[in-house]
C-alpha positions in Angstrom: 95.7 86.0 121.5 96.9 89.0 123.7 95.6 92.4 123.0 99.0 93.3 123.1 100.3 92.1 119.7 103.2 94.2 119.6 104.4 92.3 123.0 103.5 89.0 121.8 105.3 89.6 117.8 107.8 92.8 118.6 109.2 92.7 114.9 105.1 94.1 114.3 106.3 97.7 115.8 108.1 98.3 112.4 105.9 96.3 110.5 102.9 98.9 110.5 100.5 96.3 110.9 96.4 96.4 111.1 94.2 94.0 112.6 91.7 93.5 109.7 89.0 91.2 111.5 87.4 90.3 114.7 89.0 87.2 116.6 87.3 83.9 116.0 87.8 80.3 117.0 85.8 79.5 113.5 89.6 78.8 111.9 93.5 79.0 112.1 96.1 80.6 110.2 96.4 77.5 107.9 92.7 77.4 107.0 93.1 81.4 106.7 96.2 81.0 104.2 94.3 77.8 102.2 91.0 80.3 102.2 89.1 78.6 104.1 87.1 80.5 106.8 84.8 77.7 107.5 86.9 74.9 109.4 90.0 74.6 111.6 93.1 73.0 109.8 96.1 70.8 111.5 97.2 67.1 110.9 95.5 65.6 113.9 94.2 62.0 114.2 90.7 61.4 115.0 90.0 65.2 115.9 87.9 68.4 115.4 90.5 69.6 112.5 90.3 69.2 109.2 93.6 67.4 107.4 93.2 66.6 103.3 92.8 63.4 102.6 96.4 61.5 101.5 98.5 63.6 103.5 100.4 62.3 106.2 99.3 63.4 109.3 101.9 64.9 110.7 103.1 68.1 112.3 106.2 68.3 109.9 106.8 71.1 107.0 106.8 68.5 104.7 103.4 67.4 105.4 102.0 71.0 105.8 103.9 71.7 102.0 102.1 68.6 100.5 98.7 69.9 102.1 98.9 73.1 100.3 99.6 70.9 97.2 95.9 69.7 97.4 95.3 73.2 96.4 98.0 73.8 93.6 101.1 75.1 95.5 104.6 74.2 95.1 107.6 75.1 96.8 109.1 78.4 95.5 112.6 80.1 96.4 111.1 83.9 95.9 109.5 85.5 98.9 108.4 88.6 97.1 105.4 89.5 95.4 105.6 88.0 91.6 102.9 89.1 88.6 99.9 86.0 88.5 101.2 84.2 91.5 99.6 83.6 95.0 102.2 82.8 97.7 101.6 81.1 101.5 105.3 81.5 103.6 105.7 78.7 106.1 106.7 79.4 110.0 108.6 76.6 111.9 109.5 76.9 115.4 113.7 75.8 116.2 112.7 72.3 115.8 111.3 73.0 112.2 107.9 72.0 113.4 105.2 74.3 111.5 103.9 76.9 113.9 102.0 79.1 111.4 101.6 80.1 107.8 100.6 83.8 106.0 99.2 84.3 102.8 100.8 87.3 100.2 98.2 89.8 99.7 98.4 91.3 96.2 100.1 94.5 97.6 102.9 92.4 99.0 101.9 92.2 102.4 100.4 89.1 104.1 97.8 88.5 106.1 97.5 86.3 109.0 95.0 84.8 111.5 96.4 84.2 115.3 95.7 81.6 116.5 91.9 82.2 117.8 92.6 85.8 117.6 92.4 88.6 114.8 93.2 88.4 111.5 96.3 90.9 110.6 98.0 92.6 107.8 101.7 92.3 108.2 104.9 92.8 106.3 107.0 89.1 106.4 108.8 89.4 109.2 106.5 90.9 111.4 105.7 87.7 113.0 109.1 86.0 113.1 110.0 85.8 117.1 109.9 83.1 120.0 106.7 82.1 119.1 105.8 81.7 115.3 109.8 81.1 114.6 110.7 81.8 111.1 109.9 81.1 107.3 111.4 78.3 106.3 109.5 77.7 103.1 107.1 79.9 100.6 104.7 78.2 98.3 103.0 79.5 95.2 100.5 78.9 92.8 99.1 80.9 89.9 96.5 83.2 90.8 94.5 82.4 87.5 93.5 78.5 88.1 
C-alpha cells in the first residue's frame, strides 16, 4: 500500500485517521474484520486463502455476507454504533464485487487493514473512493456471544 494514504483514500484528509499497526502480508481486511490475524481470507479455489467451509466461493457480496454468517452476523440496515452490537460494513467496487470490509470499533470508528499494508482507524467513509468503492452492506452481531 502507498505511504501516501491520503492519495490513495482522499476522503481520509477529513477522516483524522491513524495508522495503528505495521504492514503485513500475514492477513487482509476480511480476516482483520472476522478477527482473524493469523490467515488471509477470499473465496479462491484451490489457493493460499482461507474460505469457510459451505460458502460458495465466490467474489459476490452475497457470499462474503454468508461468510460472516459462519461467525454470527446478519445483515443490518444501521451503520452507526448500537449498545451490545459488533458491526463489519461491506465495500463493493461499481460492479458490486466486494473490494474490502471494516470492522466498528466500540467508539464508532472502524478499523481497517490495506491490503498488505497498515492497519488504520478511520471514520466510514474514509475509505469510500476509486478503489475500495462504497458500503453496500453492514452486518452485526452481538458483542456478548
Amino acid at each position: 500500500m502507498s505511504e501516501d494514504l491520503q492519495g490513495v483514500f482522499p476522503h481520509l484528509v477529513r477522516s483524522a485517521y491513524a495508522i495503528t499497526s505495521p504492514s503485513t502480508p500475514e492477513y487482509n481486511c476480511i480476516a482483520w474484520a472476522a478477527g482473524d490475524t493469523e490467515r488471509w481470507w477470499w473465496p479462491l479455489a484451490g489457493s493460499f486463502a482461507y474460505w469457510p467451509s459451505n460458502v460458495p466461493v465466490q467474489e459476490t457480496l452475497d457470499a462474503f455476507i454468508k461468510a460472516f454468517g459462519t461467525l454470527g452476523f446478519i445483515p443490518c440496515e444501521n451503520k452507526n454504533i448500537e449498545h451490545g452490537l459488533e458491526k463489519i460494513a461491506m465495500y463493493v467496487d461499481d460492479t458490486g464485487k466486494p473490494t474490502h470490509a471494516a470492522r466498528q470499533l466500540p467508539n464508532g470508528r472502524r478499523t481497517s487493514k490495506l491490503g498488505q499494508g497498515q492497519d488504520i482507524e478511520h471514520e466510514l467513509d474514509g475509505l469510500t473512493g476509486p478503489l475500495y468503492g462504497t458500503v453496500a452492506q453492514v452486518l452485526k452481531r452481538p458483542i456478548d456471544r
